[in-house]
N, CA, C and O atoms as a GROMACS GRO file, in nm:
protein
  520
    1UNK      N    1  10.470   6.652 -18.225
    1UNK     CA    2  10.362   6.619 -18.134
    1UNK      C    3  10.372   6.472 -18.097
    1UNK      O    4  10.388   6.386 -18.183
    2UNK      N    5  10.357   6.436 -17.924
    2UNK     CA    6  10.318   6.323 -17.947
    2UNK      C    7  10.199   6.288 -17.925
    2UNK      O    8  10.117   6.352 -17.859
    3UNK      N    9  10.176   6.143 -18.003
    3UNK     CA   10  10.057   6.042 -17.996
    3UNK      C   11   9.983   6.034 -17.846
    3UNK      O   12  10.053   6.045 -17.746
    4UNK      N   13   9.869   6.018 -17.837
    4UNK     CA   14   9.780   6.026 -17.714
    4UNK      C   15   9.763   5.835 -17.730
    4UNK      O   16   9.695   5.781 -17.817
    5UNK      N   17   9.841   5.763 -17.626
    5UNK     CA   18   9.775   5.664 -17.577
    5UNK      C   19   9.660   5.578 -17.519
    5UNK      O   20   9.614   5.464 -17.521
    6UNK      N   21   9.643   5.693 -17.470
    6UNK     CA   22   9.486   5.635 -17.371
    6UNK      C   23   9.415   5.819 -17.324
    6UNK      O   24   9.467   5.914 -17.266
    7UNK      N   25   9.316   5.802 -17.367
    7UNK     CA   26   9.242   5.916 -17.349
    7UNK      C   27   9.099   5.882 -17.297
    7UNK      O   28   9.042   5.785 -17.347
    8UNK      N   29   9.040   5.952 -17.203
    8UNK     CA   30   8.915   5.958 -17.128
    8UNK      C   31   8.794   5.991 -17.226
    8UNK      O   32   8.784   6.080 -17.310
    9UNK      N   33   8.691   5.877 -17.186
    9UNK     CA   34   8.588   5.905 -17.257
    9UNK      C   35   8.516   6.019 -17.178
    9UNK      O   36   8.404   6.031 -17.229
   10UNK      N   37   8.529   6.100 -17.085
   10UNK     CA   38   8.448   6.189 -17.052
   10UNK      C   39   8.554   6.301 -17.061
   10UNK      O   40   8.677   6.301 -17.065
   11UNK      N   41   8.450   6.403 -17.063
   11UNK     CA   42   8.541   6.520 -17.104
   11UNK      C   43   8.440   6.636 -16.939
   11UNK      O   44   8.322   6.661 -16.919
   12UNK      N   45   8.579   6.673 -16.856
   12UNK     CA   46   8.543   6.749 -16.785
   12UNK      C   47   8.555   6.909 -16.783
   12UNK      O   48   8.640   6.968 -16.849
   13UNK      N   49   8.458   6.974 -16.697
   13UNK     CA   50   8.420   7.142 -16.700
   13UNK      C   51   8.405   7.150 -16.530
   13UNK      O   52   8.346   7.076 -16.451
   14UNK      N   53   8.476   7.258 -16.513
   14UNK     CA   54   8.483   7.305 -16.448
   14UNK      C   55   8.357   7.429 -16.402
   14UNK      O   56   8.381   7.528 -16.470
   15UNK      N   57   8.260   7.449 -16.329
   15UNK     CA   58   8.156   7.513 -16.372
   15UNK      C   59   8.146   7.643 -16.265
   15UNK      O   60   8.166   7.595 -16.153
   16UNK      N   61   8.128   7.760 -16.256
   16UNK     CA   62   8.078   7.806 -16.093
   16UNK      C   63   7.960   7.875 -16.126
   16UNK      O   64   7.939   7.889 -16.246
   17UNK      N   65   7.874   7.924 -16.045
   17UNK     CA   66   7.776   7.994 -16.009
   17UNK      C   67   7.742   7.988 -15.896
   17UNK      O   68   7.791   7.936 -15.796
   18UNK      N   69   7.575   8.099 -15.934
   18UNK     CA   70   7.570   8.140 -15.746
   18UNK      C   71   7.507   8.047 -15.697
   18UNK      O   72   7.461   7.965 -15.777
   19UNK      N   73   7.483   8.028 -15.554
   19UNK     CA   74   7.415   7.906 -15.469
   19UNK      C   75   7.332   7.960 -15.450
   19UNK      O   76   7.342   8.079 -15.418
   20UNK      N   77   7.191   7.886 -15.462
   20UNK     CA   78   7.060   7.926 -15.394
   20UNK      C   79   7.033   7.948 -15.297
   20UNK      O   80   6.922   7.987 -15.261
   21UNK      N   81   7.140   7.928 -15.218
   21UNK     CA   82   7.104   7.920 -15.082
   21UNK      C   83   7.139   8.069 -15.020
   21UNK      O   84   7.054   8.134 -14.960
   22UNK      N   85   7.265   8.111 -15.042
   22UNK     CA   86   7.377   8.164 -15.063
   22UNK      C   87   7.264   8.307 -15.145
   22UNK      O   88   7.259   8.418 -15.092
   23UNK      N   89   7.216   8.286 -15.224
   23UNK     CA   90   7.130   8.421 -15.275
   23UNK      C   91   7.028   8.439 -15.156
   23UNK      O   92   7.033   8.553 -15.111
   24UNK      N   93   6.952   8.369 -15.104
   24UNK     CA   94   6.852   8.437 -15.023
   24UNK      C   95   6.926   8.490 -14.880
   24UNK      O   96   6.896   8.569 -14.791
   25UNK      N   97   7.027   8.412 -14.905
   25UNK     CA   98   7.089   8.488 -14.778
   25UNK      C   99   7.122   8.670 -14.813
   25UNK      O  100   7.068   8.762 -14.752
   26UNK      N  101   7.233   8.684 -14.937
   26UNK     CA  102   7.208   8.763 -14.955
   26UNK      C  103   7.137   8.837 -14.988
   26UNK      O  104   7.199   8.942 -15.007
   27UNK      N  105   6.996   8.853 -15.017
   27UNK     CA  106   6.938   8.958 -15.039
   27UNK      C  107   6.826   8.963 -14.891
   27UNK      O  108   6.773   9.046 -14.817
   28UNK      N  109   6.831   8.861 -14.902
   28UNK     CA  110   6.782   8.950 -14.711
   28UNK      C  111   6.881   9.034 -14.624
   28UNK      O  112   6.835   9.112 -14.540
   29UNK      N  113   7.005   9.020 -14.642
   29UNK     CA  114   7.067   9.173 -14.634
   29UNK      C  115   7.100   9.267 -14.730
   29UNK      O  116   7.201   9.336 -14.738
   30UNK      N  117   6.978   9.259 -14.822
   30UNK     CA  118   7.036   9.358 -14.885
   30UNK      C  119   6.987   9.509 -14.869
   30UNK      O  120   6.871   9.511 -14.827
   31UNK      N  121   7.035   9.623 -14.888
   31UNK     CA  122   7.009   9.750 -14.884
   31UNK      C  123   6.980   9.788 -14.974
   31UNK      O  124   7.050   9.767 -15.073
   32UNK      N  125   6.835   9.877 -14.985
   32UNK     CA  126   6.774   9.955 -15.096
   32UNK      C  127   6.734  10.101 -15.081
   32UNK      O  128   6.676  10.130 -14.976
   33UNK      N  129   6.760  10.210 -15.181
   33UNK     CA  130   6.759  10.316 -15.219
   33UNK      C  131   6.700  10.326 -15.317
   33UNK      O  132   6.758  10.289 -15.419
   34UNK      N  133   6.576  10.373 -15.325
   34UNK     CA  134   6.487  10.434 -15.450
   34UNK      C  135   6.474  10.569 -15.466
   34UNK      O  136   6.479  10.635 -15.362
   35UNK      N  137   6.452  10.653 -15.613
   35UNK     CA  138   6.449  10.774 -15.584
   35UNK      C  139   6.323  10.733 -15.727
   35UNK      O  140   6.341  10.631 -15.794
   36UNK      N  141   6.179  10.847 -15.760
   36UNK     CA  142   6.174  10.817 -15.910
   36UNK      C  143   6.002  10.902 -15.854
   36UNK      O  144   5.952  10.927 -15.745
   37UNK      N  145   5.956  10.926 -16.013
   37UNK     CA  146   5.848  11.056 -15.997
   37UNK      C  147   5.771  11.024 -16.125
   37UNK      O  148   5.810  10.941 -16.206
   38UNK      N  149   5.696  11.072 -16.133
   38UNK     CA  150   5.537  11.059 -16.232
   38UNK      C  151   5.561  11.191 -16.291
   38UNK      O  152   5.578  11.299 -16.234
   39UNK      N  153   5.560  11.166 -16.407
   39UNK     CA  154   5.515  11.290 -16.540
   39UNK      C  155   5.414  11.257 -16.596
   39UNK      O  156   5.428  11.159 -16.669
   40UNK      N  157   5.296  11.309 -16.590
   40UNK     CA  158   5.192  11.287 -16.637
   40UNK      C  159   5.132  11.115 -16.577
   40UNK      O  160   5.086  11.078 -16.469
   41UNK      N  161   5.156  11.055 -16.684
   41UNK     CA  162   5.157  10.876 -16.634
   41UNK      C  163   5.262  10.799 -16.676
   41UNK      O  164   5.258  10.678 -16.700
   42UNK      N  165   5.398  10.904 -16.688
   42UNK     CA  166   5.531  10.820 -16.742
   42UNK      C  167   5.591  10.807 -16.596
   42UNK      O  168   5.623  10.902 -16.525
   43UNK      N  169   5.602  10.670 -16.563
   43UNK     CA  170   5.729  10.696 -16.417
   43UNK      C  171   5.875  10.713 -16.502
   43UNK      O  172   5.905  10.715 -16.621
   44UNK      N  173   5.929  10.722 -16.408
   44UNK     CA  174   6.079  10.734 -16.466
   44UNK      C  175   6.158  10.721 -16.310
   44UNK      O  176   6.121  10.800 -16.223
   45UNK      N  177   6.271  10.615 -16.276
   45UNK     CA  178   6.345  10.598 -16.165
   45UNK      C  179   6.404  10.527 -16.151
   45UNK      O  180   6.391  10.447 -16.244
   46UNK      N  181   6.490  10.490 -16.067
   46UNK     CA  182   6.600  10.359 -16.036
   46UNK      C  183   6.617  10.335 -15.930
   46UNK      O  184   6.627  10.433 -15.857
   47UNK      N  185   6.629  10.206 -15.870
   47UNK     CA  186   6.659  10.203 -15.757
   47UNK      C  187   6.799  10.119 -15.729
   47UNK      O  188   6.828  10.056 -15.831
   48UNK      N  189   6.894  10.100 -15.625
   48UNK     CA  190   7.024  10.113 -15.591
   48UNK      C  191   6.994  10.019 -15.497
   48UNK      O  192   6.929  10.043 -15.396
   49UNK      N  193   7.057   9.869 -15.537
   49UNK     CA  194   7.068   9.746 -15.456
   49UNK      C  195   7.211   9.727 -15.401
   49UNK      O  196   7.310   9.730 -15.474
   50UNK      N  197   7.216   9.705 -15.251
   50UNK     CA  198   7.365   9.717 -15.219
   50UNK      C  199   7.390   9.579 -15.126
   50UNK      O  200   7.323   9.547 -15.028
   51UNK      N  201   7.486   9.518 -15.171
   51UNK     CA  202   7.514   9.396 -15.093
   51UNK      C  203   7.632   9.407 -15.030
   51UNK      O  204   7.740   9.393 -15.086
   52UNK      N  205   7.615   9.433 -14.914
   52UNK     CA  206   7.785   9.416 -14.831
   52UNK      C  207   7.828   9.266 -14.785
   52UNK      O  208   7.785   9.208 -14.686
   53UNK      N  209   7.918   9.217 -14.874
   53UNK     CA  210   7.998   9.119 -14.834
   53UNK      C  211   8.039   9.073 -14.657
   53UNK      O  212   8.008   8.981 -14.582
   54UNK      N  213   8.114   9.181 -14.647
   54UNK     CA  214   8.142   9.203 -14.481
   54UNK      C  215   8.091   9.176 -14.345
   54UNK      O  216   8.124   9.138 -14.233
   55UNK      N  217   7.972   9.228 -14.432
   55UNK     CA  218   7.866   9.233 -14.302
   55UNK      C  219   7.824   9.090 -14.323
   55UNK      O  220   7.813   9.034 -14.215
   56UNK      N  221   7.801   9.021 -14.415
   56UNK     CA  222   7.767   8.878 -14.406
   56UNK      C  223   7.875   8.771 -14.341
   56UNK      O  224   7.845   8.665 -14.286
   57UNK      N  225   7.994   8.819 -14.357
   57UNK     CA  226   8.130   8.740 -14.398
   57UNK      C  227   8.094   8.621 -14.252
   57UNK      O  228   8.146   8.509 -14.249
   58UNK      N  229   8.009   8.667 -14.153
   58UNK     CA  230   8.032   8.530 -14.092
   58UNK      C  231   7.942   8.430 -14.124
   58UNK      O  232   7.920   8.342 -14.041
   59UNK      N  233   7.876   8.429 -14.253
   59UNK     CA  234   7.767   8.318 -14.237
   59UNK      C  235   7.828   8.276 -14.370
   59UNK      O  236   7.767   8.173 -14.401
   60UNK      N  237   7.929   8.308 -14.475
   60UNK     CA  238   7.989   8.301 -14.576
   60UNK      C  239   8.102   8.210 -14.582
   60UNK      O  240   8.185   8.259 -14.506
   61UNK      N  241   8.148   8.103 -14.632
   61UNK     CA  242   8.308   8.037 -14.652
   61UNK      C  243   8.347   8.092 -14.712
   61UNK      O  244   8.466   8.101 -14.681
   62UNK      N  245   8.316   8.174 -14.831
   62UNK     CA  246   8.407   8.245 -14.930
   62UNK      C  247   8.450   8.363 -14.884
   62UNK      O  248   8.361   8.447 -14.868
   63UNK      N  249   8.562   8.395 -14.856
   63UNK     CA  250   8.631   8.541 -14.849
   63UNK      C  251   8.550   8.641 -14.869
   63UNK      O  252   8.500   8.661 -14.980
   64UNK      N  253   8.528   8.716 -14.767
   64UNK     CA  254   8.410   8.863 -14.768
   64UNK      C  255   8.511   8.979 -14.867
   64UNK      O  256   8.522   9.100 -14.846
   65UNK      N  257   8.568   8.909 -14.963
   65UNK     CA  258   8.682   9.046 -14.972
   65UNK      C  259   8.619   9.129 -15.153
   65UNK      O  260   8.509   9.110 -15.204
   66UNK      N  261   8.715   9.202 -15.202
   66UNK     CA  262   8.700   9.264 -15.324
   66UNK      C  263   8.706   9.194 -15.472
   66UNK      O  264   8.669   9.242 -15.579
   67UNK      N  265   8.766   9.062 -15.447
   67UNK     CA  266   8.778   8.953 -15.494
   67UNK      C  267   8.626   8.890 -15.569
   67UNK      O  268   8.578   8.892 -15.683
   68UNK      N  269   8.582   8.834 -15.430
   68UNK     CA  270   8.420   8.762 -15.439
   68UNK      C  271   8.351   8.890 -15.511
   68UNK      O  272   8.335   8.877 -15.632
   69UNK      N  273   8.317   8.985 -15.465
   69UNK     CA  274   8.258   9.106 -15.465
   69UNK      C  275   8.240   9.097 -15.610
   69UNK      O  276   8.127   9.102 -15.659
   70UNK      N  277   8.394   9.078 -15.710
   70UNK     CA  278   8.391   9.098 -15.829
   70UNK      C  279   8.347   9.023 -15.910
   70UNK      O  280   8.305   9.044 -16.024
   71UNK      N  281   8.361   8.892 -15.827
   71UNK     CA  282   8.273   8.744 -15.913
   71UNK      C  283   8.150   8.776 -15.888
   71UNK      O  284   8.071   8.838 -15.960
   72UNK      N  285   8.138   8.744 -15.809
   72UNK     CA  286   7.960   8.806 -15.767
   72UNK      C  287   7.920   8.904 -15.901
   72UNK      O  288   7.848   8.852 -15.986
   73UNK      N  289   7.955   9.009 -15.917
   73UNK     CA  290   7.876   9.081 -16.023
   73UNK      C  291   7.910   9.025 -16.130
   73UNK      O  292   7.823   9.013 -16.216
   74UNK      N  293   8.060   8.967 -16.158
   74UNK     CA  294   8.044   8.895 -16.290
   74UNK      C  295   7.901   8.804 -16.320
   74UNK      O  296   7.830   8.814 -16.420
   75UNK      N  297   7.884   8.731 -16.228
   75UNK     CA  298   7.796   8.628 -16.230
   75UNK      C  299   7.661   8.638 -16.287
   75UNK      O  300   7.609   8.575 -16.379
   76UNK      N  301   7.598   8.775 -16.179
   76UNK     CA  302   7.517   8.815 -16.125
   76UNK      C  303   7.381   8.800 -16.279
   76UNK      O  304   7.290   8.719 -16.297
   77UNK      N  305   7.439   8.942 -16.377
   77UNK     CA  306   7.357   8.936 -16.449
   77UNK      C  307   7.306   8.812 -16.532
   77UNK      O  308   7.194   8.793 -16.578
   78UNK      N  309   7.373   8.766 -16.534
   78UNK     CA  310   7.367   8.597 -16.646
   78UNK      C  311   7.258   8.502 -16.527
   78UNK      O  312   7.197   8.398 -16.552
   79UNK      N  313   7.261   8.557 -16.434
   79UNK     CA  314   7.150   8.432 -16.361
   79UNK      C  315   7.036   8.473 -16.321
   79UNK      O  316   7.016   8.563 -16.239
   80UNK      N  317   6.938   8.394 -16.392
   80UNK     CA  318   6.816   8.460 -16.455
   80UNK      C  319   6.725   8.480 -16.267
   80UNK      O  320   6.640   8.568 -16.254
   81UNK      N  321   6.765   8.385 -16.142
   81UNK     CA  322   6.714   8.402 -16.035
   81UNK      C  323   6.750   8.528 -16.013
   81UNK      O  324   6.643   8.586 -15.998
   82UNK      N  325   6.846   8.614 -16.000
   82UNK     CA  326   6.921   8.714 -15.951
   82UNK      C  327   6.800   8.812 -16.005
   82UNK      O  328   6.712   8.877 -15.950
   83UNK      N  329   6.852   8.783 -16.174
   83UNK     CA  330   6.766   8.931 -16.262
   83UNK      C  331   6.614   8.938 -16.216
   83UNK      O  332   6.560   9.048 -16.201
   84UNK      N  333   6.560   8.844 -16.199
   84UNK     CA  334   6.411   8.861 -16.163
   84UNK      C  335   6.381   8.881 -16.035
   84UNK      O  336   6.263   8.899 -16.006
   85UNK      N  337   6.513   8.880 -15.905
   85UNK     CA  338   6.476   8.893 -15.757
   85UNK      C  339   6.510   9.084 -15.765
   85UNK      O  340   6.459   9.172 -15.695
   86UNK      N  341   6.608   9.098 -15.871
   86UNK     CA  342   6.626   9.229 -15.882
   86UNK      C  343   6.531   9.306 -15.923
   86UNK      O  344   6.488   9.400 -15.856
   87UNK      N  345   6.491   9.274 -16.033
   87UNK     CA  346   6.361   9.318 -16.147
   87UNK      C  347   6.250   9.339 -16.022
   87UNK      O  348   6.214   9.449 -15.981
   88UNK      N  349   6.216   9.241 -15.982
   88UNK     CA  350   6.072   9.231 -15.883
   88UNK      C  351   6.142   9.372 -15.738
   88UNK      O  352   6.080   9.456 -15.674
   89UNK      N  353   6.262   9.342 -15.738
   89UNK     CA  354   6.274   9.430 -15.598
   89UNK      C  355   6.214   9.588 -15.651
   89UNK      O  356   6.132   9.663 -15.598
   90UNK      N  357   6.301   9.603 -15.788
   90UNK     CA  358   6.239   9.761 -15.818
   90UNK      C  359   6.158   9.805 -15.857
   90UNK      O  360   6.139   9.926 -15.840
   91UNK      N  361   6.059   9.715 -15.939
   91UNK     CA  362   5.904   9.720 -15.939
   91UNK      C  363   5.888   9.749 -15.856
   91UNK      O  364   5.888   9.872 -15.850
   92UNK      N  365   5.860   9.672 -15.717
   92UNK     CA  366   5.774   9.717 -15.660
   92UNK      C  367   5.812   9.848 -15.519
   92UNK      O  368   5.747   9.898 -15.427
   93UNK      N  369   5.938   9.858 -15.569
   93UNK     CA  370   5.969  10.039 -15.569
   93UNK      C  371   5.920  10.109 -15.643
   93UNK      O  372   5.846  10.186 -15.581
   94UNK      N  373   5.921  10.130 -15.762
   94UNK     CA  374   5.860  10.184 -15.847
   94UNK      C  375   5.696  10.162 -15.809
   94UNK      O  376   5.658  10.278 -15.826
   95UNK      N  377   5.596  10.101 -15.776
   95UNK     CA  378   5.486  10.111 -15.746
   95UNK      C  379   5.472  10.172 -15.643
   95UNK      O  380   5.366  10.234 -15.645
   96UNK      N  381   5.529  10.186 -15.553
   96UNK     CA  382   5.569  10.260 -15.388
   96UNK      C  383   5.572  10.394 -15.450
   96UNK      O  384   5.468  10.460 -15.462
   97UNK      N  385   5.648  10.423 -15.476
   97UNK     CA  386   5.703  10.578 -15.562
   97UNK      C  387   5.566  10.622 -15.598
   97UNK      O  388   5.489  10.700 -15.540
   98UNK      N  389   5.553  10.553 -15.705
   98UNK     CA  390   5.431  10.610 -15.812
   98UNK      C  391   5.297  10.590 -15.760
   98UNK      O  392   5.209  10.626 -15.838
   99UNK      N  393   5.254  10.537 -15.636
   99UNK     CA  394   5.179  10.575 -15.563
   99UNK      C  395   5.023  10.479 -15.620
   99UNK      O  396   4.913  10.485 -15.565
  100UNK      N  397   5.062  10.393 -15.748
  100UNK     CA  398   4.969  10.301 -15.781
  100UNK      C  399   5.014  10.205 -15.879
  100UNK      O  400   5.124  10.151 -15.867
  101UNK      N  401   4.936  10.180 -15.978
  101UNK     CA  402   4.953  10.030 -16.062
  101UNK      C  403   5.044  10.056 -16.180
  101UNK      O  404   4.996  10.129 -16.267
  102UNK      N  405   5.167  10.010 -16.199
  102UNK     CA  406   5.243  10.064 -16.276
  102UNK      C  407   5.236   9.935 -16.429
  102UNK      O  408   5.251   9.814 -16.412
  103UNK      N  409   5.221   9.973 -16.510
  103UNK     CA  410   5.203   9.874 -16.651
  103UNK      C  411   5.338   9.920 -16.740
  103UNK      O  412   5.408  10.021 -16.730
  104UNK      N  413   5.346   9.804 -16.830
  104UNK     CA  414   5.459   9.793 -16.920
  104UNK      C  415   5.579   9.882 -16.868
  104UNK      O  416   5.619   9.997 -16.887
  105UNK      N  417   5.625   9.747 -16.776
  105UNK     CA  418   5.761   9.838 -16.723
  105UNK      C  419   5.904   9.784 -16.812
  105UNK      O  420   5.928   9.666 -16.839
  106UNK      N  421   5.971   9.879 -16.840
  106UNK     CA  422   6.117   9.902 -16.879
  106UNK      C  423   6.193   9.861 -16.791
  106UNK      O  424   6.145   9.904 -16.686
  107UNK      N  425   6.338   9.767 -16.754
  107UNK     CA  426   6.360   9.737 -16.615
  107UNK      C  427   6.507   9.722 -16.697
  107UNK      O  428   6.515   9.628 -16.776
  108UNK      N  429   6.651   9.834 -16.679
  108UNK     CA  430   6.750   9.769 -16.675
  108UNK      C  431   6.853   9.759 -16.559
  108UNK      O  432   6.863   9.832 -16.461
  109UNK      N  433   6.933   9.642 -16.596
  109UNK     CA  434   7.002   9.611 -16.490
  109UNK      C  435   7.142   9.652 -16.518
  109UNK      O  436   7.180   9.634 -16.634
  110UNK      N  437   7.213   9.695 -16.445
  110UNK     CA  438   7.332   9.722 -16.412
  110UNK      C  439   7.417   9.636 -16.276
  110UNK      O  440   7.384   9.658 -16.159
  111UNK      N  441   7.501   9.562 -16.304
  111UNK     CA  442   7.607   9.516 -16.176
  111UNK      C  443   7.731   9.536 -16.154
  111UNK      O  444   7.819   9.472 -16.212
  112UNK      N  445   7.758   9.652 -16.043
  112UNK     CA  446   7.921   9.621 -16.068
  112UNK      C  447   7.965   9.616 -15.914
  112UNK      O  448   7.874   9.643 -15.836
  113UNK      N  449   8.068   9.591 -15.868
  113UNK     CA  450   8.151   9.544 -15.780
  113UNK      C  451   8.205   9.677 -15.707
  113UNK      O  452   8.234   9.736 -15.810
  114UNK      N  453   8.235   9.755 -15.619
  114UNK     CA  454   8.309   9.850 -15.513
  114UNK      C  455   8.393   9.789 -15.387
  114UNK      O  456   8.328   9.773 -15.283
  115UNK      N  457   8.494   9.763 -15.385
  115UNK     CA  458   8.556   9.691 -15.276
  115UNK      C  459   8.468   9.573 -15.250
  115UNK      O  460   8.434   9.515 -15.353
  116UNK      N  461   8.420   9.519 -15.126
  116UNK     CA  462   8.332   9.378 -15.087
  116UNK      C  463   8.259   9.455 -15.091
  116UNK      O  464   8.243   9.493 -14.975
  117UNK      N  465   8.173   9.532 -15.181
  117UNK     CA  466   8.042   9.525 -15.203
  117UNK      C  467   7.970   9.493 -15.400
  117UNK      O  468   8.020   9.497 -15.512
  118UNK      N  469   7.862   9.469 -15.354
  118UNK     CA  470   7.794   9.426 -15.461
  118UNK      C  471   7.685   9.511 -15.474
  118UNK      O  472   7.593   9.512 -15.392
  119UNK      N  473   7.694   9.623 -15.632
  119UNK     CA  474   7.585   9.705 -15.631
  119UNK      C  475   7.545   9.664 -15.730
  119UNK      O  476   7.608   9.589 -15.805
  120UNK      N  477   7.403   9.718 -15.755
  120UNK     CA  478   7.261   9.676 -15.823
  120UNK      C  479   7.219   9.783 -15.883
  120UNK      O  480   7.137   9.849 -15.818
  121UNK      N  481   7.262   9.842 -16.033
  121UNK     CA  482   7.168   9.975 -16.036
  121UNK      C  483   7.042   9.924 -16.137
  121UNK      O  484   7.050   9.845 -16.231
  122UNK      N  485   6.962   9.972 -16.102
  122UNK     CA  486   6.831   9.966 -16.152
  122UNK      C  487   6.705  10.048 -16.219
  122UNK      O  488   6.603  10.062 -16.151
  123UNK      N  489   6.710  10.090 -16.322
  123UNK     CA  490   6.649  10.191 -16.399
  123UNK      C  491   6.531  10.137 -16.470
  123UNK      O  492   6.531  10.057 -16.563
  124UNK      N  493   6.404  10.206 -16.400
  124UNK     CA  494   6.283  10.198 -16.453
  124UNK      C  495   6.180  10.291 -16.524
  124UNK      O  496   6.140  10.394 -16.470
  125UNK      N  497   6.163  10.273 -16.579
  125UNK     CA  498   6.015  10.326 -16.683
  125UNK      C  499   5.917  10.271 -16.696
  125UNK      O  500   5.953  10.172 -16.761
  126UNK      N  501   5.812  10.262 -16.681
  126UNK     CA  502   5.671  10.237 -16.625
  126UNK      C  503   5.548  10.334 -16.694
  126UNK      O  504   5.556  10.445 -16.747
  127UNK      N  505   5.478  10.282 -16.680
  127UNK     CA  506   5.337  10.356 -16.714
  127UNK      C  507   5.216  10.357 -16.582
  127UNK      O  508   5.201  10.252 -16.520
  128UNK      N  509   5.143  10.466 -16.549
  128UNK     CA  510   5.076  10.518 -16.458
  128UNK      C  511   4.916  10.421 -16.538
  128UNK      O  512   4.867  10.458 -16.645
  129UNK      N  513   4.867  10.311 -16.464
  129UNK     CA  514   4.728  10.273 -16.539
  129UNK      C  515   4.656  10.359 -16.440
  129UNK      O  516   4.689  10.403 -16.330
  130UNK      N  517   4.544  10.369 -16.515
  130UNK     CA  518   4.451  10.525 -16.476
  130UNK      C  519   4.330  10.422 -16.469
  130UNK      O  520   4.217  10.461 -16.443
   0.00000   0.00000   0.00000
């Protein structure tokens, strides 16, 4: 091995994540599909968040391709803005559905990548307040 002469007092990282800016863009195009039903006062449903790359690609610098698509969902769950714009989108599907005030909701998230798109699955359980 050799000896290190001169070494930097700062130590650099390389960092990425999503842009704030860059998220509201996308989810104002985003596409939603809910399906979900009342048993007694149990909801039970999910709803299906779809982000097409493509269709954005001209307001985007980053490559609209299968690539981004896949960072994107890497990202996605780990950023707590995302999980709660997601969380809040299917709530209040799930209140739509269930036709009133839904309490102690269950909310998981699922993200994965399909060519340049970015899907969202979303599975809820809820309670019917009476």
């Amino acid at each position: 091995m050799v000896a290190a002469r001169r070494l930097s007092v700062f130590q650099r990282k390389v960092e990425t994540g999503l842009s704030p800016t860059a998220l509201e863009l996308v989810f104002e195009h985003m596409r939603v599909v809910s399906e979900g039903h009342l048993d007694g006062d149990a909801f039970a449903g999910s709803t299906m968040i779809t982000l097409d790359l493509v269709a954005m690609a001209p307001r985007l610098s980053d490559d609209a391709d299968a690539a981004t698509a896949r960072r994107f969902a890497e990202l996605a769950p780990d950023d707590p803005r995302v999980r709660a714009r997601a969380r809040a989108i299917a709530f209040a599907e799930a209140r739509r559905l269930a036709g009133g005030t839904l309490i102690q909701p269950e909310i998981d998230l699922e993200v994965r990548a399909r060519g340049a798109a970015v899907h969202f699955a979303l599975n809820v359980e809820a309670t019917l307040r009476r």
